[in-house]
Backbone as CSV, one residue per row, in Angstrom:
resi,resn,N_x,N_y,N_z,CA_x,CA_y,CA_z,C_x,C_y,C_z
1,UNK,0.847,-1.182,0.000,0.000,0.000,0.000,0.886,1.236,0.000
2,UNK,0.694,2.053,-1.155,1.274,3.300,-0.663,1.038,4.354,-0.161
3,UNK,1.834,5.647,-0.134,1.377,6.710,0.793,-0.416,7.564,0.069
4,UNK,-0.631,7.925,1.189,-2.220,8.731,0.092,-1.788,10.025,-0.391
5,UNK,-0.287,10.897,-0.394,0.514,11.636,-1.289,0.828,10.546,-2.727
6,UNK,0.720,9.750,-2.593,1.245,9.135,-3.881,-0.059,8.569,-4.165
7,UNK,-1.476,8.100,-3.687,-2.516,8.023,-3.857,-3.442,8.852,-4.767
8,UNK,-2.518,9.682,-4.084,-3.563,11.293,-4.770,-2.931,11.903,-5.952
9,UNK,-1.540,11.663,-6.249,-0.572,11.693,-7.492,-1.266,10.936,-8.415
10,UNK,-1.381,10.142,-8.132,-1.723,8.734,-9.323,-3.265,9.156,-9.786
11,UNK,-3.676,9.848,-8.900,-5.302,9.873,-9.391,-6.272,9.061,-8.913
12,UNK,-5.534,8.414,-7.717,-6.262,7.342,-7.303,-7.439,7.825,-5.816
13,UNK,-7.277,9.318,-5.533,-7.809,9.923,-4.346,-8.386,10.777,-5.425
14,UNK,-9.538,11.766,-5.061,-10.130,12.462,-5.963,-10.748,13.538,-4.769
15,UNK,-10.318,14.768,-4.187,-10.855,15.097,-3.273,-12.388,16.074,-3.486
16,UNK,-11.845,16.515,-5.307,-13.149,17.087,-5.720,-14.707,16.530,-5.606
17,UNK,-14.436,15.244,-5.886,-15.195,14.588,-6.266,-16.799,14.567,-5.151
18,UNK,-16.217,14.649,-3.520,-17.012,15.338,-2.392,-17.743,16.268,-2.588
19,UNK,-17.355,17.334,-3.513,-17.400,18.557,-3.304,-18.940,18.804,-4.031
20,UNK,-20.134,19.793,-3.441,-21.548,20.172,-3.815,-21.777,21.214,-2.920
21,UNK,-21.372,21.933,-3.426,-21.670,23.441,-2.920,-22.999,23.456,-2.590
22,UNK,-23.551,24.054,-2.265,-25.111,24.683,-2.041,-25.807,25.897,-2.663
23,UNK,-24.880,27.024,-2.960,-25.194,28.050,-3.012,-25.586,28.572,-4.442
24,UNK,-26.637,28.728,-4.780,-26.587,29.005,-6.227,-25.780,29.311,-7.133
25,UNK,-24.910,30.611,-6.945,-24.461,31.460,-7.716,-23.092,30.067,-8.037
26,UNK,-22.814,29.063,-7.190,-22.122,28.199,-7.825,-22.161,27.453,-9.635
27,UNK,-23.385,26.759,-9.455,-24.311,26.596,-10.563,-24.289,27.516,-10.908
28,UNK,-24.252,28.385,-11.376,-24.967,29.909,-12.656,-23.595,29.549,-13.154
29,UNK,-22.219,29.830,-12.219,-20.896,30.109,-12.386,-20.142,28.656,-13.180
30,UNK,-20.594,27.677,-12.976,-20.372,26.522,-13.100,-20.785,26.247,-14.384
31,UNK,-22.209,26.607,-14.903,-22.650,26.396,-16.151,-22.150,27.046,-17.152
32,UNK,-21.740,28.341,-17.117,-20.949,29.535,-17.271,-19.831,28.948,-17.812
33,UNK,-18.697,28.513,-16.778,-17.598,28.212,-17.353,-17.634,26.777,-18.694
34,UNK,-18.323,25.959,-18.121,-18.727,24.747,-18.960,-19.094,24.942,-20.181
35,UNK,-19.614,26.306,-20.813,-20.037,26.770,-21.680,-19.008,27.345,-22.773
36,UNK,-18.215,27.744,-21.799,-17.287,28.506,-22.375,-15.819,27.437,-23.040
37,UNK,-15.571,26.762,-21.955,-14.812,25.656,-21.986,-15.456,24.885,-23.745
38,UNK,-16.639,24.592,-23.400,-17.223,23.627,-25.073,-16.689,23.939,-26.215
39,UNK,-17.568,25.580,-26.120,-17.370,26.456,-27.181,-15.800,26.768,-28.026
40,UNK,-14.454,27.088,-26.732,-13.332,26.666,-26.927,-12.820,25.494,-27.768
41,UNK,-13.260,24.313,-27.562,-13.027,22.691,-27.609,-13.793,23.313,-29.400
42,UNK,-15.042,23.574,-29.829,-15.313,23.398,-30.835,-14.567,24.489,-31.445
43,UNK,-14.526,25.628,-31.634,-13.088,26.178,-32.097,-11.671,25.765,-32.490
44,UNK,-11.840,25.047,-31.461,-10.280,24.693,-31.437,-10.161,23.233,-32.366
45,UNK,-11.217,22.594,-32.471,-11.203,21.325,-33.323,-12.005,21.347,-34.505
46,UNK,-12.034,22.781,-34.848,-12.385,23.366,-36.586,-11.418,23.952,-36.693
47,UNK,-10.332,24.693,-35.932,-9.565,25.240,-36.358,-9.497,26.653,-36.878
48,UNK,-10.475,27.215,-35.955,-10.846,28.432,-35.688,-10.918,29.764,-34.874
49,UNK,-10.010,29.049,-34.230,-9.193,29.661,-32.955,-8.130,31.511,-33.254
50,UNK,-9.081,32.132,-33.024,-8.402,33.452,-33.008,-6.844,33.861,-32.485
């Protein structure tokens, strides 16, 4: 067994994964970036990237 520093290296700990905010403005902010992030990804894989 190794250390949970080398657990969490490997990808094998995920501490986000807990994580559910409550507060709205999370979600608004969250959808927000996700949006933006896509939109990037399809740009960027037409090759349209400014």
């Amino acid at each position: 067994m190794g250390s949970i520093l080398e657990s969490l290296f490997c990808g094998n700990i995920k501490p986000d994964e807990g994580l559910h905010p409550k507060h709205s403005e999370y979600y608004d902010l969250n959808q927000r970036i996700s949006s933006l992030i896509e939109a990037y990804h399809k740009k960027l894989f037409t090759g349209k990237v400014r």
